[in-house]
N, C-alpha and C positions, 0 to 999 in steps of 0.2 A: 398204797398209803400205809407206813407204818404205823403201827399202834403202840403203845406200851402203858401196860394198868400197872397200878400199885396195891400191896397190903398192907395195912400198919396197923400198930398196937394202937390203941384209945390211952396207953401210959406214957404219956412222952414230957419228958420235962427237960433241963435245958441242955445236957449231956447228950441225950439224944435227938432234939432238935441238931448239934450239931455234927454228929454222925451223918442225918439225914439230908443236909444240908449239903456235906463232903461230897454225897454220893450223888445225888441230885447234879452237884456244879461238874464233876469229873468223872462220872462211871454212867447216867444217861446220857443214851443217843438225844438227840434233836431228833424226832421225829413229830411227822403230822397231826399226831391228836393222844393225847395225854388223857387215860382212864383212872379216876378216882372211887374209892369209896363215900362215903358222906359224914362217918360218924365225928365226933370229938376226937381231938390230939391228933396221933398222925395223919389220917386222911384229909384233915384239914387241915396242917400246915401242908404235904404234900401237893395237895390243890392249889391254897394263896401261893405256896412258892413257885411251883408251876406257869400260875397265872402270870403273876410277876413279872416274872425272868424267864417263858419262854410265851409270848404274846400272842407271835405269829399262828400258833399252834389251835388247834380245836381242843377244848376241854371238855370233858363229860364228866360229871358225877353219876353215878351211880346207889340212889337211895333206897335203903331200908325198907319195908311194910313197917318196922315196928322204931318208931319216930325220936323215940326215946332219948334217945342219946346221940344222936342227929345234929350237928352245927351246919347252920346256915352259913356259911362264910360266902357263899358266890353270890348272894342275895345282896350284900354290905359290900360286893365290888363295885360300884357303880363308878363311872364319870372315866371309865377305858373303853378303848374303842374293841375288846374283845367278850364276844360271848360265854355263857359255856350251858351247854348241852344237859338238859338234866333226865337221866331214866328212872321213871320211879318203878318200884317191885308192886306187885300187886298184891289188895289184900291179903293175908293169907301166908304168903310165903315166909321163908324162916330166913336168917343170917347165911345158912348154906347158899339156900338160891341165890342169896345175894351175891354170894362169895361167888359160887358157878359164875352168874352173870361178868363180873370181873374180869374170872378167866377167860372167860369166852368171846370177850371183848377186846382182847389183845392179842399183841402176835408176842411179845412179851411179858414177863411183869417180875416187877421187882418187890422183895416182901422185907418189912421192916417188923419182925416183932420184937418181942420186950426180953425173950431169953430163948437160948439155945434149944432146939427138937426136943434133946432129950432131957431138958431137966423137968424136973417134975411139975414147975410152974408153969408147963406150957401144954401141959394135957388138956385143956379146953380152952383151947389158945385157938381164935378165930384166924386170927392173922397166919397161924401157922397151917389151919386148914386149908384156907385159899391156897397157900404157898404148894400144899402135898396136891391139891389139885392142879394145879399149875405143873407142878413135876412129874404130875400122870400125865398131864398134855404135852409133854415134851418144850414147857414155856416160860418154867422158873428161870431166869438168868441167874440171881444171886438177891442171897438173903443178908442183911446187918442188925445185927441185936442193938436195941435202942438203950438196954442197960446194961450196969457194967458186969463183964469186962469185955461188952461191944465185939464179940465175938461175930465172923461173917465167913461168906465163902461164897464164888462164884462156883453157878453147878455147869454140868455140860448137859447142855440139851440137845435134844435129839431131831 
């Protein structure tokens, strides 16, 4: 069974909704079960779009310990014939384990943050952590900046 999780920024406005949208319709595989994060902005458009437009598929979320910033969106899917899977973190744990949990949950994952590694607005840049984790596991396929100037790159994994 393939997997494939995602990371995304919580900055997502309509520039990079449709970035993520691009990549979503023409750069994922169709595979069996679709890994999300839970928070606001992209992991919840990634998710509802997921949902959507690919049905057949298992969806899991993947929620936080710290609830905050947490969109419900798979709770407000009702009245479709698919479920989705939800993991919640336990007390205690931080964004990291979250992010671990992500990676470790796919044979791939794609990362959407809001700017490039190196600019300096990404130094505590969650989305980008998952992604460097992910590229330790040899599972980053490819990163798309969700602002501009939408900068991306397919990695080679190992």
């Amino acid at each position: 069974m393939t997997t494939v999780s995602f990371t995304a920024s919580r900055d997502l406005d309509q520039g990079g909704k449709g970035t993520v949208t691009n990549v979503l319709a023409a750069r994922v595989p169709v595979a069996a079960r679709y890994v999300t994060g839970a928070c606001e902005g992209g992991d919840a458009f990634i998710g509802r779009w997921l949902y959507l437009n690919r049905p057949e598929a298992e969806h899991v979320v993947v929620v936080p310990a710290d609830r905050s910033r947490v969109d419900y969106w798979w709770m407000l899917a009702s009245g479709r014939p698919v479920t989705v899977t939800v993991i919640e973190m336990a007390p205690g744990t931080s964004y990291a384990d979250r992010n671990a949990r992500l990676v470790a949950e796919g044979d791939t994952v794609f990362a959407f943050p809001a700017y490039p590694e190196d600019d300096p607005r990404s130094l505590r840049s969650g989305t980008w952590q998952a992604a460097r984790m992910a590229r330790k596991a040899g599972k980053l396929s490819q990163w798309h900046c969700v602002k501009p100037p939408y900068h991306g790159r397919a990695e080679a994994r190992s």
